[in-house]
C-alpha positions as CSV (number, residue, x, y, z in Angstrom):
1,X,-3.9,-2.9,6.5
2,X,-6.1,-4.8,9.3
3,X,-8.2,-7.2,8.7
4,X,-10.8,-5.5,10.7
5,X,-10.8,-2.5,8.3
6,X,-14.3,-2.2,6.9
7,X,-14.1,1.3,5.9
8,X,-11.9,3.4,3.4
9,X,-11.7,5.8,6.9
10,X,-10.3,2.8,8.8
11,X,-7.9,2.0,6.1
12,X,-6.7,5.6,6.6
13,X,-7.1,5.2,10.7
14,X,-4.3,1.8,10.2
15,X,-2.2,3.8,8.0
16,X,-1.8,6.6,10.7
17,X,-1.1,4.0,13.4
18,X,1.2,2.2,11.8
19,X,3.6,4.9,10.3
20,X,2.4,8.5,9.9
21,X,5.7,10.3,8.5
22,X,5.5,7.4,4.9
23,X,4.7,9.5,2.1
24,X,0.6,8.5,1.1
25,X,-0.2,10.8,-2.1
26,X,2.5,12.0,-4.6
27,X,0.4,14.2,-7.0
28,X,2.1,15.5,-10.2
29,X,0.2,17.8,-12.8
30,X,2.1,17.9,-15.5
31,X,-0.1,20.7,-17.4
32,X,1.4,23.1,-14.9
33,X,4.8,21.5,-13.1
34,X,3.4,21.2,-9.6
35,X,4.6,18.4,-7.3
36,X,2.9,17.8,-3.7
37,X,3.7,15.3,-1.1
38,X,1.5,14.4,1.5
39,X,2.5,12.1,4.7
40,X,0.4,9.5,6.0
41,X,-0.3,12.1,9.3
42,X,-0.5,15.5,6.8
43,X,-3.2,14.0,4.5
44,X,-5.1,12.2,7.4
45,X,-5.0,15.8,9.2
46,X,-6.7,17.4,5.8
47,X,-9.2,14.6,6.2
48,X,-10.0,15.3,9.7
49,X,-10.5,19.3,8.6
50,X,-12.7,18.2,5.4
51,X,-14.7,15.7,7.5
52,X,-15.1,18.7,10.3
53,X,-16.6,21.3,7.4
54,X,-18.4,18.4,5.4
55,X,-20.7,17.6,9.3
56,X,-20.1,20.9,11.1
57,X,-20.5,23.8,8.7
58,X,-21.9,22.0,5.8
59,X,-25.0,19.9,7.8
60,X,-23.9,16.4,6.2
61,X,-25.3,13.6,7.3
62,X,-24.8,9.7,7.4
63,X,-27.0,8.7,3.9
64,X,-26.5,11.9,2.0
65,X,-25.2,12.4,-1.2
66,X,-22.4,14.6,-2.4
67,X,-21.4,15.0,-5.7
68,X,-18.1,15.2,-6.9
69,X,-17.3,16.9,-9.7
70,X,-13.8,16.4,-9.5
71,X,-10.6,15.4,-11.8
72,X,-7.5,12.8,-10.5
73,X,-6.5,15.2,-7.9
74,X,-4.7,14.9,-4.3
75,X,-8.1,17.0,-2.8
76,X,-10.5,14.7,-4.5
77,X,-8.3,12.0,-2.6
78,X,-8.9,14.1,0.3
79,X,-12.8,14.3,-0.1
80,X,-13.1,10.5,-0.6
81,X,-11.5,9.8,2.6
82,X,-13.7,12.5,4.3
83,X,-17.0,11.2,2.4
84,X,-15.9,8.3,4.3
85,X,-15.6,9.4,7.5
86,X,-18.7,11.0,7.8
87,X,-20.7,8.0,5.8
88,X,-21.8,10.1,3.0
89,X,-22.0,8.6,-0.2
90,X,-19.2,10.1,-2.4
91,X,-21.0,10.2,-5.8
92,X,-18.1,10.8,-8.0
93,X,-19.0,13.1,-11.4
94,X,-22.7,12.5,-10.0
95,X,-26.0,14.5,-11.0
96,X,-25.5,17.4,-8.7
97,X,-29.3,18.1,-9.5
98,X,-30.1,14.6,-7.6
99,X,-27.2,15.6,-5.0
100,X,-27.7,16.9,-1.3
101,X,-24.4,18.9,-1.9
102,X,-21.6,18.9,-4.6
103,X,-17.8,20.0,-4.4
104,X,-16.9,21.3,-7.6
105,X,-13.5,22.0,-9.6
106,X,-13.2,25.2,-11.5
107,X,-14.0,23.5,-15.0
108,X,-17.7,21.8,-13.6
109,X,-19.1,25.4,-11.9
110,X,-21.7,26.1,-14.3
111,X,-22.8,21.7,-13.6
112,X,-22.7,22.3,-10.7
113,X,-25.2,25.2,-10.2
114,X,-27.9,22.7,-10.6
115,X,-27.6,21.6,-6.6
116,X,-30.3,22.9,-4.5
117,X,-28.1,22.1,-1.4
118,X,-24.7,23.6,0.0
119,X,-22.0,23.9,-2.9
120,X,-18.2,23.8,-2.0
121,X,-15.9,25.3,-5.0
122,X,-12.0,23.8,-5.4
123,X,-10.0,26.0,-7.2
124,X,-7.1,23.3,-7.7
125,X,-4.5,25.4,-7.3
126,X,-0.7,25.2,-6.4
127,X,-0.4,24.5,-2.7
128,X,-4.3,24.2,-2.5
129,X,-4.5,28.1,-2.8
130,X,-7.8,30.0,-3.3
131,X,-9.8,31.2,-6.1
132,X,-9.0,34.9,-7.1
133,X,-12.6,35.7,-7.0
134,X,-14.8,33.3,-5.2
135,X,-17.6,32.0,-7.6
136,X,-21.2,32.9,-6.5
137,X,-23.1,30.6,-4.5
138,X,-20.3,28.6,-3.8
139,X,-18.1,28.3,-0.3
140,X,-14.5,28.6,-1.4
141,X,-13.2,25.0,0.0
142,X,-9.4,27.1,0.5
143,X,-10.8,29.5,2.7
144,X,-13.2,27.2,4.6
145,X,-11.0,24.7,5.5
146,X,-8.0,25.9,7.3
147,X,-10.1,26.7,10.7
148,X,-11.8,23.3,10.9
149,X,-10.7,21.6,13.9
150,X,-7.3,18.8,13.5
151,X,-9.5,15.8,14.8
152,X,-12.5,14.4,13.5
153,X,-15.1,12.4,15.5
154,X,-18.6,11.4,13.4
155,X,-22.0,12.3,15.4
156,X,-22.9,9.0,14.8
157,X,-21.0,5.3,13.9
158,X,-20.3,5.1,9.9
159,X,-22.3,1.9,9.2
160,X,-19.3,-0.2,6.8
161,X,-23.0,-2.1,5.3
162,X,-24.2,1.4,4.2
163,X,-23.6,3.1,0.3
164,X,-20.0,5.1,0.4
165,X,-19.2,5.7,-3.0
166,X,-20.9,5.3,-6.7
167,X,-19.1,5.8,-9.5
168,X,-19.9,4.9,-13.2
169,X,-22.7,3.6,-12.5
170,X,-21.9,0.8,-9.3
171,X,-22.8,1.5,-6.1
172,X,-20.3,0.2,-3.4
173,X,-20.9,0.3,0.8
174,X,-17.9,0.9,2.9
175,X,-17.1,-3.0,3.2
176,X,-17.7,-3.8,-0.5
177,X,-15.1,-0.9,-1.4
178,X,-12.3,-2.0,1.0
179,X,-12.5,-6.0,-0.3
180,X,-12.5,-5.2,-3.9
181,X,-9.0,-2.4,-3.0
182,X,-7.6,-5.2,-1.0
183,X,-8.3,-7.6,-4.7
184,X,-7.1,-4.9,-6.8
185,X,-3.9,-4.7,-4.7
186,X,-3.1,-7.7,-4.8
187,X,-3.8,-8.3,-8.2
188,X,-1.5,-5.3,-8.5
189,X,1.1,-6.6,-6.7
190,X,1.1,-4.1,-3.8
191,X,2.5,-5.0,-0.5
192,X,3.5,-2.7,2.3
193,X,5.7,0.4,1.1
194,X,4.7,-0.2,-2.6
195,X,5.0,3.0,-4.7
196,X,2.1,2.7,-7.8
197,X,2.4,5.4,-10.1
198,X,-0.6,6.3,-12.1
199,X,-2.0,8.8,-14.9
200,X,-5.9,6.7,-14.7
201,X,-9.1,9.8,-14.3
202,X,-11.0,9.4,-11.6
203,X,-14.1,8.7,-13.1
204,X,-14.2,5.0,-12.9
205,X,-13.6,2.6,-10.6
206,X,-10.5,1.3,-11.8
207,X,-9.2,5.1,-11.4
208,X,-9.7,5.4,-8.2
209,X,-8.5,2.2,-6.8
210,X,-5.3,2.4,-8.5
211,X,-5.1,6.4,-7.7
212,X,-6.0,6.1,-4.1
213,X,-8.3,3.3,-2.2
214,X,-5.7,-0.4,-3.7
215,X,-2.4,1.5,-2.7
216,X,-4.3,2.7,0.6
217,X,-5.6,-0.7,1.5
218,X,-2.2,-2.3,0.7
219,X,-0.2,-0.3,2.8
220,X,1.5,1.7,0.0
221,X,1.3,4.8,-1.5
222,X,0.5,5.9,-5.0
223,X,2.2,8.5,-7.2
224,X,-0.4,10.2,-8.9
225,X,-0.2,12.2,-12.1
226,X,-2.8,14.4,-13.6
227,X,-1.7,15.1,-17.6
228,X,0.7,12.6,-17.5
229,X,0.5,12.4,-21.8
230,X,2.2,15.5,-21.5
231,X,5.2,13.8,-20.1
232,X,7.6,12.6,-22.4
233,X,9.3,9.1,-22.0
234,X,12.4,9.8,-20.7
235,X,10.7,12.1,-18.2
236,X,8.8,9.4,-17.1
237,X,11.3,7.2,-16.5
238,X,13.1,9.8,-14.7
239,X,10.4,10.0,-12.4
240,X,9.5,6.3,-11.8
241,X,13.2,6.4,-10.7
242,X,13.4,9.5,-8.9
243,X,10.0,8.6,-7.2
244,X,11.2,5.0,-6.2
245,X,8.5,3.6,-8.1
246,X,7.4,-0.4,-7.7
247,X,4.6,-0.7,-9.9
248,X,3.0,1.0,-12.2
249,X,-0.7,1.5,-13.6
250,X,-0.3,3.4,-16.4
């Protein structure tokens, strides 16, 4: 977005300023028919209130490590961003064992168990609704989140030179991740207002730039679909059209 951007969070800070009503995440799950749309200014504000319970109620702090045992998912694109604003390292499908805290889906519970340190449950519901039963030993993210405060400020600067994410096995700082999305978009073809759809996991890096951090850094937005081989090919083409897609990674 500016070439001053040295953070995912600053990428996110440029897309607010320069036009907060765009669509950002279109997330599909085709296992269950849902369909949510999040703004530029509605995901930055579920950022803001993940960043606020990640440093305020949760003790996170620059360096630390939180595990994220997570599938494609419009909140695991929420939790990136907030790893980021803190400067926590996102450790995506990480050893929650190794982990200072993890932030679990309802499938990785049991894995998850094995953090000594503050564990945050997603039940990846329908309009991000709440477990039925809260698991034990876990803060139900649903329930947490709502009351965190709209605005986010860190305690102290996120250095861009420090670790922000790892994932399969590479380890990238702030600055390393925004130059290889700003590559990957452009190898994509992304310019500002791009629509990318995507079906890619989030478990590699490719995954992830395509399903969040490349359309991000490239001004665009991405259309992201969880279970998209349940979608047959005339419903995908109805929703590459319906969607306004302009590139595709699937």
């Amino acid at each position: 977005m500016n070439a001053s951007d040295r953070t995912p969070a600053d990428l996110l800070r440029s897309a607010l300023a320069a036009d907060p009503s765009r669509p950002l995440v279109t997330f599909y799950d085709d296992a269950t028919g849902e369909r949510v749309e999040l703004s530029v200014a509605t995901f930055a504000n579920w950022v803001a209130k993940t960043a606020n319970l990640l440093q305020g109620e949760l003790s996170a702090e620059p360096g630390d490590r939180v595990a994220l045992l997570l599938p494609a998912h419009w909140q695991t694109a929420v939790w990136l961003l907030a790893c980021s604003s803190v400067g926590v390292v996102a450790d995506v499908g990480g050893d929650p064992a190794a982990a200072d805290l993890v932030v679990s889906g309802p499938d990785a519970l049991d894995a998850a168990r094995a953090c000594s340190g503050e564990r945050v449950a997603l039940a990846l519901r329908p309009l991000g609704g709440r477990f039925p039963q809260p698991p034990a030993g876990f803060a139900d993210y649903a329930v947490e989140v709502p009351s965190q405060g709209d605005r986010f400020a860190p305690y102290a600067p996120v250095d861009p030179d420090a670790p922000a994410l790892a994932v399969g096995g590479t380890e990238l700082t702030g600055a390393e991740l925004v130059e290889r999305a700003r590559a990957d978009a452009d190898a994509l073809g992304l310019g500002a207002g791009a629509r990318l759809l995507t079906g890619s996991a989030y478990d590699t890096w490719e995954g992830l730039s395509t399903g969040l951090f490349a359309p991000l850094a490239a001004g665009g937005s991405v259309v992201l679909c969880r279970h998209l081989d349940q979608l047959s090919p005339e419903g995908l083409a109805k929703r590459v059209e319906s969607e306004r897609v302009t590139n595709s990674a699937v």
